[in-house]
N, C-alpha and C positions, 0 to 999 in steps of 0.2 A: 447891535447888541453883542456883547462879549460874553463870553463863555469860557470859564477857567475850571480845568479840573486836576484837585487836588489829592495826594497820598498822605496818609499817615501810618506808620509802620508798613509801607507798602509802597513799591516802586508804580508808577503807572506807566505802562508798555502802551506803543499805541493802536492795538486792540480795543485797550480800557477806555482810552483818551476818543477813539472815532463811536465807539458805542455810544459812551453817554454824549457824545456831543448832539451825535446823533437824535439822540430823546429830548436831549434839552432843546433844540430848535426846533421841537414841532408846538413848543408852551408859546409862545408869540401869537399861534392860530388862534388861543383861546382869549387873551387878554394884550391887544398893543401896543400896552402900556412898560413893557415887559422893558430895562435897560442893561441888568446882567446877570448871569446865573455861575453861581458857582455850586460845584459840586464835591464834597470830601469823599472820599473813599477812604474805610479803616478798614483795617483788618483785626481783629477783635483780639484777644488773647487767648492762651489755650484753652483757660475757664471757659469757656465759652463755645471749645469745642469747633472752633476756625470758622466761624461766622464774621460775615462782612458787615458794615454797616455803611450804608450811603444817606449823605445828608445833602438834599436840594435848596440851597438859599437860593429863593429867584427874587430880586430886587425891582417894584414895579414906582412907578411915578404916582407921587401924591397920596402913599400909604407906606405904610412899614414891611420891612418883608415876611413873604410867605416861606417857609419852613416847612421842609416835607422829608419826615424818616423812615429807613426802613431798614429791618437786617433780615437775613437769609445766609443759608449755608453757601448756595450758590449765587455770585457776584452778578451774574447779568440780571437772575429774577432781582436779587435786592434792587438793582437800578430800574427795573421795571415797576415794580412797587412804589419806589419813591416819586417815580416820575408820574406815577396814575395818580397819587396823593396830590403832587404839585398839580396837576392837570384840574383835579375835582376845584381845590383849591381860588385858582383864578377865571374858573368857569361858574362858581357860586359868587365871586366876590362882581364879576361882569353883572350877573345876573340882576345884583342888588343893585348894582349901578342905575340898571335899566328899569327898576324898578322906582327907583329914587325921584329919576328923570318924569313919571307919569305924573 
């Protein structure tokens, strides 16, 4: 599984870059279909009063991908946000699998 994390109006240091990877490797437990996740990091403009926004595409086999947003003042909750969205995400779409299967 590959894992790429992306900046926009924002450099990523590799604090930003070991965090989220960090989060994104644990979405595999939930669905092992999982083949790459990327994730953008923005940083908002000042309308907005310097809010990050983090976008999780996680790319799974045999469906389109899952899409999980979230913004916050502070960078790591936004990353923790989006990646509990990602997590619900591929643990309801399992779910249905197994439901399918009966």
């Amino acid at each position: 599984m590959r894992i790429d994390v992306v900046g926009r109006n924002l450099d990523i240091t590799p604090a930003i870059r070991e965090y989220a990877e960090s989060k994104a490797e644990k979405l595999p437990r939930y669905f092992d279909g999982v083949q790459l996740m990327t994730i953008t990091v923005t940083k908002e403009d000042h309308q907005t009063h310097g809010k990050f926004g983090i976008e999780f595409v996680v790319d799974v086999e045999k469906h389109p991908s899952f899409i999980a947003k979230a913004t916050h003042t502070d960078l790591y909750t936004a990353i923790d946000q989006a990646e509990s969205k990602a997590q619900r995400q591929l643990r309801d779409f399992k779910e249905k699998l197994k439901q399918g299967n009966r």
